[in-house]
PDB file of N, CA, C and O in Angstrom, chain B, residues numbered from 101:
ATOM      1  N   UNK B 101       0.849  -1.164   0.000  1.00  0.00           N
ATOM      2  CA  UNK B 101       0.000   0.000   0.000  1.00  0.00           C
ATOM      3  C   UNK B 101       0.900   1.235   0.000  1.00  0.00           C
ATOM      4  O   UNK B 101       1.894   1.249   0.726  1.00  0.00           O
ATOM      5  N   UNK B 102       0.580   2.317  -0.819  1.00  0.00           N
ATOM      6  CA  UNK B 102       1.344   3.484  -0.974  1.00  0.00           C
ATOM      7  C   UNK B 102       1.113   4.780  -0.047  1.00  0.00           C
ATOM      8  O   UNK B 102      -0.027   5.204  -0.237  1.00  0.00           O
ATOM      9  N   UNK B 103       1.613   5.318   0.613  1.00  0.00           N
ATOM     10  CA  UNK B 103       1.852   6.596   1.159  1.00  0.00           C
ATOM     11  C   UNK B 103       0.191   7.074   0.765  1.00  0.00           C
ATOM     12  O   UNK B 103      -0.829   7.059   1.455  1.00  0.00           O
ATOM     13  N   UNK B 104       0.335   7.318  -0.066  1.00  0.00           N
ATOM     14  CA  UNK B 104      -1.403   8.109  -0.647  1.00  0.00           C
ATOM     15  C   UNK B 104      -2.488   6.992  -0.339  1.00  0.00           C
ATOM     16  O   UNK B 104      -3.660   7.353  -0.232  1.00  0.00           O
ATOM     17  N   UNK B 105      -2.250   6.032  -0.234  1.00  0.00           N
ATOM     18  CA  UNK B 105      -3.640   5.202  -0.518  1.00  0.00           C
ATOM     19  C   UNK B 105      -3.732   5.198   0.909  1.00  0.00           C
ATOM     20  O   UNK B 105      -4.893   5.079   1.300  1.00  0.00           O
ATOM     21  N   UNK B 106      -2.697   5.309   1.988  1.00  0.00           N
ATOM     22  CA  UNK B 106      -2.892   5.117   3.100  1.00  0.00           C
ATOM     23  C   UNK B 106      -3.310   6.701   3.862  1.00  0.00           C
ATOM     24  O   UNK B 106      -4.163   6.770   4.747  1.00  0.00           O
ATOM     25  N   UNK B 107      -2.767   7.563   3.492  1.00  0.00           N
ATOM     26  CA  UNK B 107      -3.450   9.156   3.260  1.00  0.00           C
ATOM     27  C   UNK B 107      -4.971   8.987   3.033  1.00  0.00           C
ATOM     28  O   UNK B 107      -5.814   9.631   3.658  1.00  0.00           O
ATOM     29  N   UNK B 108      -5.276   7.969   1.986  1.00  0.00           N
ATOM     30  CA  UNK B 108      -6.736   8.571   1.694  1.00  0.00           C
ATOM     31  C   UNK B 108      -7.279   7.497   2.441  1.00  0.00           C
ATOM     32  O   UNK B 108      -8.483   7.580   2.195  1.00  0.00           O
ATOM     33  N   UNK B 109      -7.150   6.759   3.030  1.00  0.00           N
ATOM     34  CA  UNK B 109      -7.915   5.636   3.755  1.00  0.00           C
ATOM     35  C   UNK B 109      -8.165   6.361   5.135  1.00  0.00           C
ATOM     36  O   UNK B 109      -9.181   5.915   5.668  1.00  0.00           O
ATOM     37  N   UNK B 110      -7.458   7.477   5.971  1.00  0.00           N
ATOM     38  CA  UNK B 110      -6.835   8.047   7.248  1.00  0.00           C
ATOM     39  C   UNK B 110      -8.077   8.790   6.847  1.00  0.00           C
ATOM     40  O   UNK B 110      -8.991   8.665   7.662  1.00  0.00           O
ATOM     41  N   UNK B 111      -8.305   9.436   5.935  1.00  0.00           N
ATOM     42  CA  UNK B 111      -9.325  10.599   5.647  1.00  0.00           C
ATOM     43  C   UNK B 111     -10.652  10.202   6.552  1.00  0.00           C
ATOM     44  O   UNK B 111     -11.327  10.674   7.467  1.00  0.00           O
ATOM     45  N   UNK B 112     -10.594   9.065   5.732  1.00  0.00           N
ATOM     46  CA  UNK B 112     -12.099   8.241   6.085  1.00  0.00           C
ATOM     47  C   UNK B 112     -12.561   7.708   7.344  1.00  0.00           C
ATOM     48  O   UNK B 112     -13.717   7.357   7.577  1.00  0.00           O
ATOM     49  N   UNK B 113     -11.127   7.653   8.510  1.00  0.00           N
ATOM     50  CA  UNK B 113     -11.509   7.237   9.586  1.00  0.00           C
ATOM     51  C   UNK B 113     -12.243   8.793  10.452  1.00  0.00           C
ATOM     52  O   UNK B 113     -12.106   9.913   9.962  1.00  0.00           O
ATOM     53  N   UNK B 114     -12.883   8.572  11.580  1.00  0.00           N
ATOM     54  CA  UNK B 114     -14.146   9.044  12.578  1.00  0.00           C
ATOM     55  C   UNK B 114     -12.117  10.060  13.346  1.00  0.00           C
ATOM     56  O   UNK B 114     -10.907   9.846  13.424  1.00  0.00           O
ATOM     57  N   UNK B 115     -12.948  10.874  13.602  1.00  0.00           N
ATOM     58  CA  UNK B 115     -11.731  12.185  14.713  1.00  0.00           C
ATOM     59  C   UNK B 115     -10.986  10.787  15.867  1.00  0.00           C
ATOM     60  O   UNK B 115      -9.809  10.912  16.204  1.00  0.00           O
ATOM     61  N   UNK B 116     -11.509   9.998  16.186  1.00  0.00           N
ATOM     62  CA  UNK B 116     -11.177   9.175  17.754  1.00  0.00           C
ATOM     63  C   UNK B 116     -10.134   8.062  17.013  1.00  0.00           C
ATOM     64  O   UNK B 116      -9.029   7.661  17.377  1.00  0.00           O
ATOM     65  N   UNK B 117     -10.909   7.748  15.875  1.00  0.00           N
ATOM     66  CA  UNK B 117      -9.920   6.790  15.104  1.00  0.00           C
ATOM     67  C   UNK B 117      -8.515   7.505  14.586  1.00  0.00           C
ATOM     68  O   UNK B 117      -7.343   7.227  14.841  1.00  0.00           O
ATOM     69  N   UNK B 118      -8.980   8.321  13.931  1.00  0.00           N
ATOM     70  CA  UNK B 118      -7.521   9.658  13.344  1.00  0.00           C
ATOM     71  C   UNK B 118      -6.942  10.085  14.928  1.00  0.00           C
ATOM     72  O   UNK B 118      -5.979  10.852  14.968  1.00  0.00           O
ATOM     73  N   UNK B 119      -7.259   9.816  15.623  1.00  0.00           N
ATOM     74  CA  UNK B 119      -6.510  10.702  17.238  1.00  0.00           C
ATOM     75  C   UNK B 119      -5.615   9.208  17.494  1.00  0.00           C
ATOM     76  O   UNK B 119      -4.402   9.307  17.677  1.00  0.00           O
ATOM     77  N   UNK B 120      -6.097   8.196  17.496  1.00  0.00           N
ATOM     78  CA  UNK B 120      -5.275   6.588  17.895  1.00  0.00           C
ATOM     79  C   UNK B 120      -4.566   6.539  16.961  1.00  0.00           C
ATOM     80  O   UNK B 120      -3.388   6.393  17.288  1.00  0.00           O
ATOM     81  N   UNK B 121      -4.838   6.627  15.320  1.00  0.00           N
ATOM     82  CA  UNK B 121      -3.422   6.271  14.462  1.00  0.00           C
ATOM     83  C   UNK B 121      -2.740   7.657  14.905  1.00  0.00           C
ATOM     84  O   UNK B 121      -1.862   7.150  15.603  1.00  0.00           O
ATOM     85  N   UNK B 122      -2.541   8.830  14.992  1.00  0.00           N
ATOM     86  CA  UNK B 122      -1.661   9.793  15.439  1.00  0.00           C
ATOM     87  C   UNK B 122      -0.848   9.395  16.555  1.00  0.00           C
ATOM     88  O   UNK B 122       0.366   9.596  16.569  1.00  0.00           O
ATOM     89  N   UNK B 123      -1.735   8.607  17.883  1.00  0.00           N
ATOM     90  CA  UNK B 123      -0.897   8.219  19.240  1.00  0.00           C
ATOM     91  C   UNK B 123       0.205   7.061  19.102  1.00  0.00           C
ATOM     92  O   UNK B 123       1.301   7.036  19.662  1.00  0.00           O
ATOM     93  N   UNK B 124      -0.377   6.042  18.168  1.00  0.00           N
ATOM     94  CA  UNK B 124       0.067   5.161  17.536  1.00  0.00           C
ATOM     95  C   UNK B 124       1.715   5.671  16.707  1.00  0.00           C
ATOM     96  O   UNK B 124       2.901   5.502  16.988  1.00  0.00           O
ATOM     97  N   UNK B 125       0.889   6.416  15.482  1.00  0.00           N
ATOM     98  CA  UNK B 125       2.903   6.982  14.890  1.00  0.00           C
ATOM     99  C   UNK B 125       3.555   7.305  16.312  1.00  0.00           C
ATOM    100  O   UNK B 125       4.532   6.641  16.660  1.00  0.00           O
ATOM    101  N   UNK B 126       2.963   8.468  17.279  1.00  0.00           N
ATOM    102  CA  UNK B 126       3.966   9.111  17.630  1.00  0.00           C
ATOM    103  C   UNK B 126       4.599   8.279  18.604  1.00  0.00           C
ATOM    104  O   UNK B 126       5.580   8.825  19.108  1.00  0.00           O
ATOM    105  N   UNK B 127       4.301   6.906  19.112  1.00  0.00           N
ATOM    106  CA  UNK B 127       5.112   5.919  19.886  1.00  0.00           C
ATOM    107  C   UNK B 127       5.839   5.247  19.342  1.00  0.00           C
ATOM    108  O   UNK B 127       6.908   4.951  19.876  1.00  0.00           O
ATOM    109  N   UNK B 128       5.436   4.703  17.873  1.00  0.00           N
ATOM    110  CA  UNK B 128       6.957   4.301  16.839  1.00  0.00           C
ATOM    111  C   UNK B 128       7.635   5.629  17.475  1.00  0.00           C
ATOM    112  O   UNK B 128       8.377   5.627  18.458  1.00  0.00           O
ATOM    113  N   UNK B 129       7.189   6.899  16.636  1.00  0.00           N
ATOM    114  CA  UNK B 129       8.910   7.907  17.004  1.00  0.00           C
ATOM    115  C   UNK B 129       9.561   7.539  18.175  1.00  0.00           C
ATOM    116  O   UNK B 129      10.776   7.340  18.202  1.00  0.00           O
ATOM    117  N   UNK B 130       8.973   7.455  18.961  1.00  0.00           N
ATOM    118  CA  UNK B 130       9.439   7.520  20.824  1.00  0.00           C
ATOM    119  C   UNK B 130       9.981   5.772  20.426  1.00  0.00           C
ATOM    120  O   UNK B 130      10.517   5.412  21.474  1.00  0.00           O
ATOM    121  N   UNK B 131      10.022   5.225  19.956  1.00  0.00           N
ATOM    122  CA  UNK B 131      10.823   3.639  20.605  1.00  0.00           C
ATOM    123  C   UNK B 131      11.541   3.209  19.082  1.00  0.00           C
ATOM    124  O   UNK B 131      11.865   2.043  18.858  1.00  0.00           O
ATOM    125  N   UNK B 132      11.729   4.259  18.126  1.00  0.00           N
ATOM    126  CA  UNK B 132      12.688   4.245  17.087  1.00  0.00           C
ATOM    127  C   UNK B 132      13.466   5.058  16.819  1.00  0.00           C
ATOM    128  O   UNK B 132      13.456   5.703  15.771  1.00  0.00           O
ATOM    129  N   UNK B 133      14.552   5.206  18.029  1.00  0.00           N
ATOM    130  CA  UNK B 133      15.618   5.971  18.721  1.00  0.00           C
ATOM    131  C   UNK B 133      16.244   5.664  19.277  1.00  0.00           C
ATOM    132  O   UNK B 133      15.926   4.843  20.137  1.00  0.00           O
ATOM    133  N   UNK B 134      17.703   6.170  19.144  1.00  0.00           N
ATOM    134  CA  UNK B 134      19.036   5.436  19.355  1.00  0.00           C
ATOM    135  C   UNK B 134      18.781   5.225  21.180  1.00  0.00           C
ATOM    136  O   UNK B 134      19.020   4.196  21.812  1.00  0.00           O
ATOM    137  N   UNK B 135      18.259   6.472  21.708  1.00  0.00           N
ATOM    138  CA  UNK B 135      17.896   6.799  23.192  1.00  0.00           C
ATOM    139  C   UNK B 135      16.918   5.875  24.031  1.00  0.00           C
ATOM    140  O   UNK B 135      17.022   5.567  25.218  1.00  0.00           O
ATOM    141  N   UNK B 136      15.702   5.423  22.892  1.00  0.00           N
ATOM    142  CA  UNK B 136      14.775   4.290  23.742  1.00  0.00           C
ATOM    143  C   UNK B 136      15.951   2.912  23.865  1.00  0.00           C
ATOM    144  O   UNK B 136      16.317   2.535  24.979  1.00  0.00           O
ATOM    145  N   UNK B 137      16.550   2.138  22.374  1.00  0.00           N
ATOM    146  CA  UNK B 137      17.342   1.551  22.478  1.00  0.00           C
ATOM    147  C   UNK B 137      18.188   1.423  23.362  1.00  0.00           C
ATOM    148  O   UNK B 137      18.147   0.279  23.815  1.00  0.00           O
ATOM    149  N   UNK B 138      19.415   2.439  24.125  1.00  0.00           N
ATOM    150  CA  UNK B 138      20.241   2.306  25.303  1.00  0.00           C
ATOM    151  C   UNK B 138      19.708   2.282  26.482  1.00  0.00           C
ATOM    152  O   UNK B 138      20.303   1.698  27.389  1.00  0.00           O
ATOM    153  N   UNK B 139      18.085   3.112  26.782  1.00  0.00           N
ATOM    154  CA  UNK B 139      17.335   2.415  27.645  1.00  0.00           C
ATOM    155  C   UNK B 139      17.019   1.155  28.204  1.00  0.00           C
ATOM    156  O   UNK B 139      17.221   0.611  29.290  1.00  0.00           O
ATOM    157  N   UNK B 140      16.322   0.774  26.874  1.00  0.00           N
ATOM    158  CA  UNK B 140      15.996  -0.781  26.782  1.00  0.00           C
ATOM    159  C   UNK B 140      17.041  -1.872  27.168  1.00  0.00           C
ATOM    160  O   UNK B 140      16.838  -2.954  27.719  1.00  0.00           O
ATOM    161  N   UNK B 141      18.560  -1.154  26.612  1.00  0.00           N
ATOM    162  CA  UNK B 141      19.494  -2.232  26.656  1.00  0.00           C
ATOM    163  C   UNK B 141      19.605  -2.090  28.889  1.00  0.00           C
ATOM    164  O   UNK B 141      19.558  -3.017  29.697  1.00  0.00           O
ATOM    165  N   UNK B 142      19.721  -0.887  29.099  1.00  0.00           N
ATOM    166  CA  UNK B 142      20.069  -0.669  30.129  1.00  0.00           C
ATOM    167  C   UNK B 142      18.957  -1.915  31.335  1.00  0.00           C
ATOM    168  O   UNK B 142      19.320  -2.749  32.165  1.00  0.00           O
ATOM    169  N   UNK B 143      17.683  -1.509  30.911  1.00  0.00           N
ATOM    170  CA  UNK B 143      17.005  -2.117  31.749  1.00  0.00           C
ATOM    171  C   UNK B 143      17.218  -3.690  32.098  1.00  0.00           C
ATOM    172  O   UNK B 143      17.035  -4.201  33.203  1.00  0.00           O
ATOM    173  N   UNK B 144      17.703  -4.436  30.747  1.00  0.00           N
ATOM    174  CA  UNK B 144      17.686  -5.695  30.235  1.00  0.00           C
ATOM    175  C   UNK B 144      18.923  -5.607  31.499  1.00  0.00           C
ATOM    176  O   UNK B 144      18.653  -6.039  32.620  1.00  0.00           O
ATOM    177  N   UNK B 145      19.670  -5.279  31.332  1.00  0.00           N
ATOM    178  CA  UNK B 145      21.483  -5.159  32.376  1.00  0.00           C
ATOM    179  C   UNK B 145      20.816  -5.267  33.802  1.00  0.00           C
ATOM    180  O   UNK B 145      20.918  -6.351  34.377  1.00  0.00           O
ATOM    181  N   UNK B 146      19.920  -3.897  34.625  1.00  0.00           N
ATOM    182  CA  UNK B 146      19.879  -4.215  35.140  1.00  0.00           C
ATOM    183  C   UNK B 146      18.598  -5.787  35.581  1.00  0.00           C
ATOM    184  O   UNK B 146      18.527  -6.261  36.714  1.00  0.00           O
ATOM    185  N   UNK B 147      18.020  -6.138  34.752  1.00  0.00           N
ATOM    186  CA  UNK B 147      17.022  -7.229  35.198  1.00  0.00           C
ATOM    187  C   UNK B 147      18.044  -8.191  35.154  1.00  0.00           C
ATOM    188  O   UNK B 147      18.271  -8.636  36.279  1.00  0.00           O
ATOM    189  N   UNK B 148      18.806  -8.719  34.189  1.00  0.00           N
ATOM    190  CA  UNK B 148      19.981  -9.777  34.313  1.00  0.00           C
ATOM    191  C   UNK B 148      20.599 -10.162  35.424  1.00  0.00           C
ATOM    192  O   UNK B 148      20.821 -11.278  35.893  1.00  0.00           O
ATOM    193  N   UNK B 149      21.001  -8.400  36.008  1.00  0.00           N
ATOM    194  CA  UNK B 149      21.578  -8.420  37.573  1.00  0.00           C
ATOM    195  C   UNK B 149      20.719  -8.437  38.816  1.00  0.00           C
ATOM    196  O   UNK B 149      21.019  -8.350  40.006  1.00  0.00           O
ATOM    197  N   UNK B 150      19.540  -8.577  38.180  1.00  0.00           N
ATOM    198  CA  UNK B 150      18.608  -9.301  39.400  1.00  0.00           C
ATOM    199  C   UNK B 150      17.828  -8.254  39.985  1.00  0.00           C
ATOM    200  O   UNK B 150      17.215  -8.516  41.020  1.00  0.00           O
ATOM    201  N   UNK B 151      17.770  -7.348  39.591  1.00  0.00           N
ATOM    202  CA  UNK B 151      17.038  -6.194  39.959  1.00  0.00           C
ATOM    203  C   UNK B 151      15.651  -5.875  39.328  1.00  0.00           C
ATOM    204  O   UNK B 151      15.466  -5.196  38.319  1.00  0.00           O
ATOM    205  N   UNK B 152      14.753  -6.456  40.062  1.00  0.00           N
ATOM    206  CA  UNK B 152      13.068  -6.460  39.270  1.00  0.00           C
ATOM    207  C   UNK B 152      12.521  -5.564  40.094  1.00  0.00           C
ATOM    208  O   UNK B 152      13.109  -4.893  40.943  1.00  0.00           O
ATOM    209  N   UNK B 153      10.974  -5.567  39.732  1.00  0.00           N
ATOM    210  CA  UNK B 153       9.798  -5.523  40.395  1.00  0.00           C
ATOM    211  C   UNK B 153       8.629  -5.846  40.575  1.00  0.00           C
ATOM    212  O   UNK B 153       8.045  -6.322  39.602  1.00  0.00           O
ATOM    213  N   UNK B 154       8.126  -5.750  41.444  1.00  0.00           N
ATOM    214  CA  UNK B 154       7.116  -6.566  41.853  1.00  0.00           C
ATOM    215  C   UNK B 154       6.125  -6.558  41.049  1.00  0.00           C
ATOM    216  O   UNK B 154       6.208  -5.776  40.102  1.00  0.00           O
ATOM    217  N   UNK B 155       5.158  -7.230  41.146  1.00  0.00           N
ATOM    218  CA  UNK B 155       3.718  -6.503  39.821  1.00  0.00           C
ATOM    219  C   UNK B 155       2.945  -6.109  40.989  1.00  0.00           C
ATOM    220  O   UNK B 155       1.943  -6.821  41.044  1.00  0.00           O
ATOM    221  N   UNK B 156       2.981  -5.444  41.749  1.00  0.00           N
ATOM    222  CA  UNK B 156       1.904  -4.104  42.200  1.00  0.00           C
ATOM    223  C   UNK B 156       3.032  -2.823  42.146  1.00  0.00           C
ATOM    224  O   UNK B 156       2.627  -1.662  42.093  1.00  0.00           O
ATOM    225  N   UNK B 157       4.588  -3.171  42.167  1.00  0.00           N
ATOM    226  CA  UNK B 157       5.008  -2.120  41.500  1.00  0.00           C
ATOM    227  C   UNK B 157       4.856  -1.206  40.052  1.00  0.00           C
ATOM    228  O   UNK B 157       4.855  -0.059  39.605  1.00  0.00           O
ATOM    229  N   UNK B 158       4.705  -2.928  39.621  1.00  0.00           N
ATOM    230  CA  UNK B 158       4.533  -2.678  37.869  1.00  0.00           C
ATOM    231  C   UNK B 158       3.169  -1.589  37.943  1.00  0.00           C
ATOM    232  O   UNK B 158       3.042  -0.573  37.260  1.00  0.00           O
ATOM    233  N   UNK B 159       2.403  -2.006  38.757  1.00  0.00           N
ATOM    234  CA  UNK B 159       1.097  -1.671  38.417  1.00  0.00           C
ATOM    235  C   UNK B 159       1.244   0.185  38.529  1.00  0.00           C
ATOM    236  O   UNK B 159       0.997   1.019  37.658  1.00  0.00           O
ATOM    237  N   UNK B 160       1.730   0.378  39.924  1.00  0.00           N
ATOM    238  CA  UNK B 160       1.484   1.503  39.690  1.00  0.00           C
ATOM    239  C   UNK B 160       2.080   2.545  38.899  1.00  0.00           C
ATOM    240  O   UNK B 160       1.640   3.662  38.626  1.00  0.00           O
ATOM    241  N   UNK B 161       3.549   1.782  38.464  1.00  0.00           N
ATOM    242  CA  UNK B 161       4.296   2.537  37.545  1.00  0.00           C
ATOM    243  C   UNK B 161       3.435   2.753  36.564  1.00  0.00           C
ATOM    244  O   UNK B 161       3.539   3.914  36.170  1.00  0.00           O
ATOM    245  N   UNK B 162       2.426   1.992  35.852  1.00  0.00           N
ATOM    246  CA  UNK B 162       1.835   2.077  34.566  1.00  0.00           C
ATOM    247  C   UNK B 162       0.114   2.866  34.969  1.00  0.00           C
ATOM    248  O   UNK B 162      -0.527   3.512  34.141  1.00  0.00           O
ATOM    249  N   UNK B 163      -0.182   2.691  35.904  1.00  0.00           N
ATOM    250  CA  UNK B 163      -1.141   4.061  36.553  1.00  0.00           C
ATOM    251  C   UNK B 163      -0.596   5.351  36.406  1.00  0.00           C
ATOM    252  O   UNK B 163      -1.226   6.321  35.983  1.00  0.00           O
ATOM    253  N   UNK B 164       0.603   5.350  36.766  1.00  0.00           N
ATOM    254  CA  UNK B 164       1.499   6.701  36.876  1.00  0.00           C
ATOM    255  C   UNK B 164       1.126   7.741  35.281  1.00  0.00           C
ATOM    256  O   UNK B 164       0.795   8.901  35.039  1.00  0.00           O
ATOM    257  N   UNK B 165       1.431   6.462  34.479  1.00  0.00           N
ATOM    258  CA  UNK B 165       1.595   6.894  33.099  1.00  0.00           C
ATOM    259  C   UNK B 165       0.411   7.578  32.098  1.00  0.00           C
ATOM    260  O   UNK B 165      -0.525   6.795  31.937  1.00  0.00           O
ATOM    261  N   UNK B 166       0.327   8.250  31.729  1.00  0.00           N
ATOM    262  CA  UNK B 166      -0.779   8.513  30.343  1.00  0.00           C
ATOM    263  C   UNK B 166      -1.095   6.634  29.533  1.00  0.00           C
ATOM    264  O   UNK B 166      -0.445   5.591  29.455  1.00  0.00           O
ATOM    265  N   UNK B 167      -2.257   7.049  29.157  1.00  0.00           N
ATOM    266  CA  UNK B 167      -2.690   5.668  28.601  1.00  0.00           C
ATOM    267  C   UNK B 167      -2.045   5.450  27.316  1.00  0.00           C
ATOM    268  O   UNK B 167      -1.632   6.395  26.643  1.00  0.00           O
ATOM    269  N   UNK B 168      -1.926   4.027  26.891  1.00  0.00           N
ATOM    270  CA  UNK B 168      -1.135   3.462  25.828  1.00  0.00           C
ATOM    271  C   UNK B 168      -2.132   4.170  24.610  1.00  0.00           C
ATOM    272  O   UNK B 168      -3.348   4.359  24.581  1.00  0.00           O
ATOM    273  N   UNK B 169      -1.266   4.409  23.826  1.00  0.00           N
ATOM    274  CA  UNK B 169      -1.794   4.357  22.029  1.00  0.00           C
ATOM    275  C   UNK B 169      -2.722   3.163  21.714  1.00  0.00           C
ATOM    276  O   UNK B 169      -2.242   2.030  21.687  1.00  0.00           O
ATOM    277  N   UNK B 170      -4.176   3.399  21.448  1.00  0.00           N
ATOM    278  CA  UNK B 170      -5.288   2.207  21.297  1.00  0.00           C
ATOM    279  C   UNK B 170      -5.323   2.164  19.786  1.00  0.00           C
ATOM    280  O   UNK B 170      -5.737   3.181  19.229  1.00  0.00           O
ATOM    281  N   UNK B 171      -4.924   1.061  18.983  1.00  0.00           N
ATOM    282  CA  UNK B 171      -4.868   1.040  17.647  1.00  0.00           C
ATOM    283  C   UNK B 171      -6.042   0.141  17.211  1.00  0.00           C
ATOM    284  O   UNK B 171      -6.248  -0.069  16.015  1.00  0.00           O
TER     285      UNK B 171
END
């Protein structure tokens, strides 16, 4: 599918649908970067070295956060 056909298909989606593919690109940008990458590697280092968390930690870390991109 080409750049345009996917342009004119975007047209056609409802404002809520066009607001999720927008949240959607802009989290590719955010995790297709040299910076999410040395993150990622970092975290992996420390989980290797044994350093987790709990899942009611998890939990509230991800309460903390703005809601995920709904595609």
């Amino acid at each position: 599918m080409s750049v345009q056909e996917i342009q004119s298909q975007l047209t056609r989606l409802s404002p809520e649908e066009q607001a999720g593919v927008a949240r959607f690109l802009d989290s590719l940008r955010q995790t297709n970067t040299p910076e999410f990458s040395r993150e990622l590697a970092e975290r992996h280092r420390e989980m290797d070295a044994g350093r987790k968390i709990s899942e009611a930690e998890l939990a509230r870390i991800l309460a903390a956060k703005p809601a995920a991109p709904q595609v």
